[in-house]
FINURO-798503 format. One record per residue: residue in one letter; x, y, z negated of N, C-alpha, C, O, CB in turn. Coordinates in steps of 0.05 Angstrom, whole numbers, plus 5000, padded with zeros to 4 digits. Atoms other than C-alpha are relative to their C-alpha. Glycine has a CB too. Layout:
N
AXYZXYZXYZXYZXYZ...
This chain:
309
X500749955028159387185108497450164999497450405004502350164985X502149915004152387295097499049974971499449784955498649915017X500850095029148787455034496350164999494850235017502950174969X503349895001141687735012499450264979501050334962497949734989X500249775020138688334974498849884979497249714987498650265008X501650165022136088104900498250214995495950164987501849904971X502149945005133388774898500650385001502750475010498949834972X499649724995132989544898498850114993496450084996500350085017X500149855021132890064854500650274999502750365008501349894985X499249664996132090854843501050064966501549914947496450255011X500749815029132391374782499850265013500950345033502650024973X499349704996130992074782501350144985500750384980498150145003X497949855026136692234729502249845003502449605003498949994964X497250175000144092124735501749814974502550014962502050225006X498550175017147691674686497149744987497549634965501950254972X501950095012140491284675499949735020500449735044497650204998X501650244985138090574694499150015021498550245027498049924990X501249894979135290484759497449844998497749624986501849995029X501950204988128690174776499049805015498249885037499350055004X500450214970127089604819497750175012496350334999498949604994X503049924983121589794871499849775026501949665034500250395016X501250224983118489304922500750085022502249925034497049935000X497549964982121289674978500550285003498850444997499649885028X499249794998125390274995501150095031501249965052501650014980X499949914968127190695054502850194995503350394983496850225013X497149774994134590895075499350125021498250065042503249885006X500149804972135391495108502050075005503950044989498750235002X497350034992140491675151501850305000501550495015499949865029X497949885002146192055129498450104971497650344969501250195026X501849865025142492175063500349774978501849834959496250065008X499850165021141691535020497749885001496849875024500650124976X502450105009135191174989498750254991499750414975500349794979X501949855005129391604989498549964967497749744959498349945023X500750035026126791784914502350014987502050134966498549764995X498350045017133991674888502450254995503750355014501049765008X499049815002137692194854503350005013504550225018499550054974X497150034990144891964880499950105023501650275030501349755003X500449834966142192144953500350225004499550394988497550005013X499049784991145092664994501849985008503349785006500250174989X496650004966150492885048502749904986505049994991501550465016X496849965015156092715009501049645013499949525031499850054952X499750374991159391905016501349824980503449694980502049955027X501250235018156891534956497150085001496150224983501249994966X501749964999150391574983497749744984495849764969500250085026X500850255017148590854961502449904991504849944994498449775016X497750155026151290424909500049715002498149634989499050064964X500350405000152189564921500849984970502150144956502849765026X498850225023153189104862499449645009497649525019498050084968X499950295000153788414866498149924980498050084961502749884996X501650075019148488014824502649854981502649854956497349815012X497850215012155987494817501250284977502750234958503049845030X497849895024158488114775498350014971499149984948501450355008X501949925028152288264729500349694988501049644965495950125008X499450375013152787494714502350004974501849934952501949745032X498449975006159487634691499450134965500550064944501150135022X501049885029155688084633497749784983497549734959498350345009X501350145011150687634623501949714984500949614964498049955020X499050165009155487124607500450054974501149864961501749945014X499449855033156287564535498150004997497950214984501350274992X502550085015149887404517497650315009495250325003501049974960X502249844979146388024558497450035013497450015037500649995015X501649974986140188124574499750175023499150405015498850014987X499649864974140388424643498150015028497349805038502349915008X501550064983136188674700500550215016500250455011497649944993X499249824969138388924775498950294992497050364979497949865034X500949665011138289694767501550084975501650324975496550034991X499749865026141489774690502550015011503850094992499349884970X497449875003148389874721499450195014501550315021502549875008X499449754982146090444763500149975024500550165039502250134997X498950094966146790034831497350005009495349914998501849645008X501950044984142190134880498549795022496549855035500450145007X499550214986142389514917501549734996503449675010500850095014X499150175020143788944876500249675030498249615042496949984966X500050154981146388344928500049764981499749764957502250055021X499050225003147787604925501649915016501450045037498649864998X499050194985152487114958501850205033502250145057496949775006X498149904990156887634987502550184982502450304960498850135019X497649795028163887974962499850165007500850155029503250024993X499749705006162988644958503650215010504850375024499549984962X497249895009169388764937502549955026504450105033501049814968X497350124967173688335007499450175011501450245024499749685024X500449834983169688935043501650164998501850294978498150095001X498549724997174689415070498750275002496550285013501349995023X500449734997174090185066499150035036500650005055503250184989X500149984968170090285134497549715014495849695032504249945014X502350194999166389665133497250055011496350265001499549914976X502449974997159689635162498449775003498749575017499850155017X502350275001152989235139498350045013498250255027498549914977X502649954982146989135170498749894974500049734961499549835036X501849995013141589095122496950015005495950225014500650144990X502550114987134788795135499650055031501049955048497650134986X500450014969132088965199501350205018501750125040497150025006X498749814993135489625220501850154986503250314998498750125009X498149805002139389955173502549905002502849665001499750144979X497749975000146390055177501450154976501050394973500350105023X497649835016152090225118502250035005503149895023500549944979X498050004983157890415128501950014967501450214954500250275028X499150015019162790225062503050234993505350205000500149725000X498449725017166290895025502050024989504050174994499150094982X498349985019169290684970499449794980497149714975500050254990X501250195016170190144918500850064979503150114975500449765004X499749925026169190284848499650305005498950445024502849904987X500749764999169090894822500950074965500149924948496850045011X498949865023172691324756497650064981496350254989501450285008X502149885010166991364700501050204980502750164962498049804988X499849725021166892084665498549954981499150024958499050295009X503549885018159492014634499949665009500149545031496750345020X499750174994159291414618496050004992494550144978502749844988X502850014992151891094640498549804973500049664958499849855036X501550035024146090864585501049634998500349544976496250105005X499950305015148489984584503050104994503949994974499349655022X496149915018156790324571498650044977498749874958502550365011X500949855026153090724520499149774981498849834957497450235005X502750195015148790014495502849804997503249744974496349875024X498450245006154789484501502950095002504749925002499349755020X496049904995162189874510501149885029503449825036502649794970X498550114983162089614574499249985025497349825024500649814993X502050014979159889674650502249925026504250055034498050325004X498650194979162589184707499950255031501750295047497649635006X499849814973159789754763502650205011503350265034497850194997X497449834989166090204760502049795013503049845035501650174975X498650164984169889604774499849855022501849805036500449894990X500350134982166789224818497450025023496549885041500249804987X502049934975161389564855501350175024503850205021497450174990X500249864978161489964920498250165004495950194996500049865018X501849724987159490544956499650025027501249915042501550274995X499449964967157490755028497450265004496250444991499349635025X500649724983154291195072497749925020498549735034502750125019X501950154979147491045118501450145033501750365046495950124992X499849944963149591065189497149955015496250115031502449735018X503150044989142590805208498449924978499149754962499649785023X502349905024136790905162498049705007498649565026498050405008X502350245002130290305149499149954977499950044955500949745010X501950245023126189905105502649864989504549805003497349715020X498150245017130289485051498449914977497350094964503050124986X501650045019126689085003501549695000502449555018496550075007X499050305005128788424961499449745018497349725029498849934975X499450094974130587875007500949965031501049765045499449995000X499049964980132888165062503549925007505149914988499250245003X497450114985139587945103501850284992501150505001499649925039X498249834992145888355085502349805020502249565021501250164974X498550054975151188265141502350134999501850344986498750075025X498149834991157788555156499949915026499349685032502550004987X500249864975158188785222501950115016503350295007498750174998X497049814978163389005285498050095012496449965026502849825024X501549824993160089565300501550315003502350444983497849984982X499849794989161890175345497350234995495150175005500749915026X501249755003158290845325500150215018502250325022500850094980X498649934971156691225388497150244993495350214977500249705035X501149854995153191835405499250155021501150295028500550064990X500649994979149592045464499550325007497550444998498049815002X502149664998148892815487500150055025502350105036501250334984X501149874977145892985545499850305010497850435004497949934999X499849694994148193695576498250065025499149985046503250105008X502449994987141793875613498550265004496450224992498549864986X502449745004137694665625498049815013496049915002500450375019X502150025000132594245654499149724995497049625004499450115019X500550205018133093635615499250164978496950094975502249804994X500349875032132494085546496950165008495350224991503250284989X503049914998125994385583498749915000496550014998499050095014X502750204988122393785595499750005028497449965036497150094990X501149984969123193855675501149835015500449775038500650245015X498650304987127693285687500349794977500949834953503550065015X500350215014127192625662502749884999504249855018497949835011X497750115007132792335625500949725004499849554990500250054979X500450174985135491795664503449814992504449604999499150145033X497350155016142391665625500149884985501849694984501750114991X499450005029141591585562498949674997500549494991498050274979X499850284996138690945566501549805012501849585001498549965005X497750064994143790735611501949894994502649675002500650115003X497849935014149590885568499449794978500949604974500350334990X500150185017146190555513500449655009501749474997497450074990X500650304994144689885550503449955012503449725021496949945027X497950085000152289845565502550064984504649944987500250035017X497850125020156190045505497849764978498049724954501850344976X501750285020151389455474502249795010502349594995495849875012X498450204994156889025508502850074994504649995009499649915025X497650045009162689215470499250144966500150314950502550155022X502149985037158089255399499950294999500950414980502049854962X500749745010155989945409497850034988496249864994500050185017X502949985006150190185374498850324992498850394968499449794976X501649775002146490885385499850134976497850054965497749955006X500849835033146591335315498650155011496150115012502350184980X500749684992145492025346499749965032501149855048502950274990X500249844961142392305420498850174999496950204985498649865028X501949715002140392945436499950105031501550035048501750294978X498549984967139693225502499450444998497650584989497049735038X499049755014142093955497500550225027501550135047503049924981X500549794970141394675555503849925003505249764991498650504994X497850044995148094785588501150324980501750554986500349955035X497849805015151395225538502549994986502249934963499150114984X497150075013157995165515499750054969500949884956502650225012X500250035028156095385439497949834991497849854967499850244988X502450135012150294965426501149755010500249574995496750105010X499450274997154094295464502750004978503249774968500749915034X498550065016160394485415499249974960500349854942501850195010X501750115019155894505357499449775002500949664985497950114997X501150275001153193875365502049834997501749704976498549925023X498150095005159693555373501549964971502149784955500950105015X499050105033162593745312497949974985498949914963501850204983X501550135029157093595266500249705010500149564990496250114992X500250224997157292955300502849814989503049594979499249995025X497350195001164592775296500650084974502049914963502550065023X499049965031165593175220498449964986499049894963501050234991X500850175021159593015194499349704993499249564973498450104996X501350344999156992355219502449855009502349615008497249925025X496850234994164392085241498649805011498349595000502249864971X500150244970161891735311502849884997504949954987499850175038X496750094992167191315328499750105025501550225038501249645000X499749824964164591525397498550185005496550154991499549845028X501649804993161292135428499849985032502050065041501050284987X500250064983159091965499497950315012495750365002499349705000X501749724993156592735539499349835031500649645040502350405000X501150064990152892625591498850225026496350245027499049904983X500449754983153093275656501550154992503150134974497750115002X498049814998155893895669502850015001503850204990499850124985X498250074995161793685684501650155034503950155041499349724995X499249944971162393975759501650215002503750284990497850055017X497249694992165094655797497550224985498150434975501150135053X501649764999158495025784499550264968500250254944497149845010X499349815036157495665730498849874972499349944948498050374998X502350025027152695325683502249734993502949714969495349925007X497850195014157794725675502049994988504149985001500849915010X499749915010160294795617501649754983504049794977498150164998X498450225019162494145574501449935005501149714995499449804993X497350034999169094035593501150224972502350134953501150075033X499649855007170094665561499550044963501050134946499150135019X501449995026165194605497502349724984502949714961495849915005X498750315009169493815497502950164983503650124960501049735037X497050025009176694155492500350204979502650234970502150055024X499449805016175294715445499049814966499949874943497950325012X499450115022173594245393501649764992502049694969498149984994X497950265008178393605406502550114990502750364990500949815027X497849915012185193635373502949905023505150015027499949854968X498150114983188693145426498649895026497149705028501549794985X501450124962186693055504501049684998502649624979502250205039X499750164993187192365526499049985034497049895046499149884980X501949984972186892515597500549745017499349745038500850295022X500650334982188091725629497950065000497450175022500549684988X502250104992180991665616498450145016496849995026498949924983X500449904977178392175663500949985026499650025047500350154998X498650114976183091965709499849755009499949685033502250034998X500950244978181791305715497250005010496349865029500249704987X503250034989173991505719499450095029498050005046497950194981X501049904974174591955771502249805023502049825047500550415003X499350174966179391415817498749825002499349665020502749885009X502750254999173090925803498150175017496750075035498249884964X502549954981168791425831501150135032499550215049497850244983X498649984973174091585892499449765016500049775040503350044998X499750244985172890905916497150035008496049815011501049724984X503450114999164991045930500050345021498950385042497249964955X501049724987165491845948502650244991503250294967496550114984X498149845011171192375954498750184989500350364986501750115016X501049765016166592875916500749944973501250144960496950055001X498550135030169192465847502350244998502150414980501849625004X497249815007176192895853498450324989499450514977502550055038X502149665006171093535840498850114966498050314955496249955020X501449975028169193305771502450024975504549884974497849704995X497949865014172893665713499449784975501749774967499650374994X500750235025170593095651502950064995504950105009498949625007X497750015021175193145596499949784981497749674978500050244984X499850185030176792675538501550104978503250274985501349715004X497850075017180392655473498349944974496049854972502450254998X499850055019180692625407498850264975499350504980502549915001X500249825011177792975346499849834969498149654967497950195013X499550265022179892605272499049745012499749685035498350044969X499750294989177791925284497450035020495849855017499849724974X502050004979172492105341500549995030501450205039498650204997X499149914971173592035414497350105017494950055020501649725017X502249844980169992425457500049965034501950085045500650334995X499450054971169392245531497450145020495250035021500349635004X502749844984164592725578500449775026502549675035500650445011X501650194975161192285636497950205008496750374995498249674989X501249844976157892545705496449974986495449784974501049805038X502350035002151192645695498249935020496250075019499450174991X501550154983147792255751500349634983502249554970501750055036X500250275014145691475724502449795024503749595016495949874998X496950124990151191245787502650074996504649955004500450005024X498149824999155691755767500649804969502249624975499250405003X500650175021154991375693500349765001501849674984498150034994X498550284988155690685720502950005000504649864989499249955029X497050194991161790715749502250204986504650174990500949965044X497549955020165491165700500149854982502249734977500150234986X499350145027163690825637500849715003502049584986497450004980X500050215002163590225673503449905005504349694996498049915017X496249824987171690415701501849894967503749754959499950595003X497250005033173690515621498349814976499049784953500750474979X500850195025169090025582501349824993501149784968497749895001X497750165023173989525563501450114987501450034964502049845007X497249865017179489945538498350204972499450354956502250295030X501949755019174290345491500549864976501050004956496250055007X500750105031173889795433503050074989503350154966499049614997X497049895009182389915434500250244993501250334972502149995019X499049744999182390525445498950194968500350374959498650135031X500549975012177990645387501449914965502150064947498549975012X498050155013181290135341502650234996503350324974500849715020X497349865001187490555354499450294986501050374968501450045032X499949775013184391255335498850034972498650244959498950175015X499950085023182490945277502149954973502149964948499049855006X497250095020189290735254498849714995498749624972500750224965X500650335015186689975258501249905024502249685021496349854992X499250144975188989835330503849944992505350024975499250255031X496749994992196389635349501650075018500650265028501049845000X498649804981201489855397498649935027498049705034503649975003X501950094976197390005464502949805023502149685043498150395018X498450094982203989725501500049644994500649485012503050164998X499550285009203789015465496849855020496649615024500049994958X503050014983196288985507501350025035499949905052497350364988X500050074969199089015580501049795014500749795038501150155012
């Protein structure tokens, strides 16, 4: 199910018309730049269907993309079949991620005020930028199976600039084969409060589906993310350390040495990986099938992991 953008539209005043503009720029975790709806919250953008404004026009309406307030006026997709969680792809890079459909009007907006009547509470949508871009009329919307992943690199002399980061690309180029796709990477000293910061803004504000760490994991003092991992998960999942480190028993008994943790934190899983790019291979490569389930499941979309063996 593919459809297209007819067009896209700001205001700088709430309950007002929006504007078309020739093109606009989502940003990520924010909204459309210029538009007053934008900001952290999740009705950052607004869809409408062009098939619903039709619907008004059919009453003798004069009508034009923007007067319900939608920021993103589509064609030749339903809106509405999108589940809570959904994710589009929108022109060349961005990413939405779908909120909510409809929406309760208090204040009611200037065409309610003009005709008694506005199709957007009913039948538009809301979402959230997971990945930010260019959008301008014509472009491809898409729905999308798409894993949300996050990369942090635990590093004192990666975060200096003294070692070259040799994972992170890595990581990326192999959750690409079970539809991952990069939001967030940071590469961060070895401190236990500055890697558990990062985490939770990642997993409470940006809700990764995955958070992939990247070092400190060993015996030594400065190794620290196991520690930063379990003070903010809610539920360990320790299989997946365990099967990583008997993937890396088969190459070198120094594997049994590495403390990597996993679990859970609301719908985020968190899984710390060795920080060497072989050490990274053959863990992620150990648990990369089971990840799209495993995710699925801490979602509440998967099904019983026993009906899978």
């Amino acid at each position: 199910m593919k459809g297209r953008v007819v067009a896209v539209s700001i205001s700088d005043k709430q309950g007002d018309k929006k504007t078309p503009i020739d093109q606009g720029q989502l940003l990520d975790n924010y909204g459309l730049q210029g538009d007053v709806h934008a900001g952290p919250w999740h009705r950052q953008v607004s869809l409408l269907a062009e098939e619903s404004i039709d619907k008004m026009r059919s009453k003798g309406l004069e009508l034009s993309p923007g007067d319900f307030a939608e920021n993103i006026t589509t064609s030749g997709i339903d809106l509405l079949a999108l589940p809570i969680g959904s994710r589009l792809r929108i022109g060349p890079t961005a990413i939405l991620e779908v909120t909510q459909h409809g929406k309760e009007c208090h204040h009611h907006c200037a065409i309610y005020r003009q005709v008694g009547d506005c199709v957007m509470p009913r039948e538009g949508i809301f979402a959230r930028v997971l990945k930010g871009g260019p959008v301008e009329a014509g472009d491809e919307v898409e729905p999308i199976k798409l894993i949300t992943v996050g990369i942090l690199i635990a590093s004192d002399k990666g975060a200096r600039g003294e070692r070259e980061d040799k994972c992170s690309e890595l990581i990326a180029a192999m959750v690409k084969e079970i539809s991952g796709e990069v939001i967030q990477q940071a590469i961060l000293p070895d401190e236990e409060g500055a890697l558990k910061e990062r985490l939770l803004e990642w997993a409470d504000n940006w809700k990764l589906d995955l958070i992939l760490t990247s070092g400190g994991t060993g015996l030594g003092p400065r190794d620290v993310t196991p520690e930063a991992t379990r003070a903010v998960i809610e539920r360990e999942a320790p299989g997946i350390p365990e099967a990583m480190r008997l993937a890396g028993l088969k190459n070198t008994p120094r594997a049994m040495l590495s403390r990597a943790a996993a679990g859970i934190r609301g719908r985020t899983l968190i899984i710390n990986l060795p920080g060497s790019p072989r050490g990274v291979e053959e863990s992620l490569g150990a648990i990369l099938e089971a990840l799209p389930h495993a995710i699925e499941t801490v979602k509440g979309e998967g099904g019983d992991c026993a009906s899978h063996r």
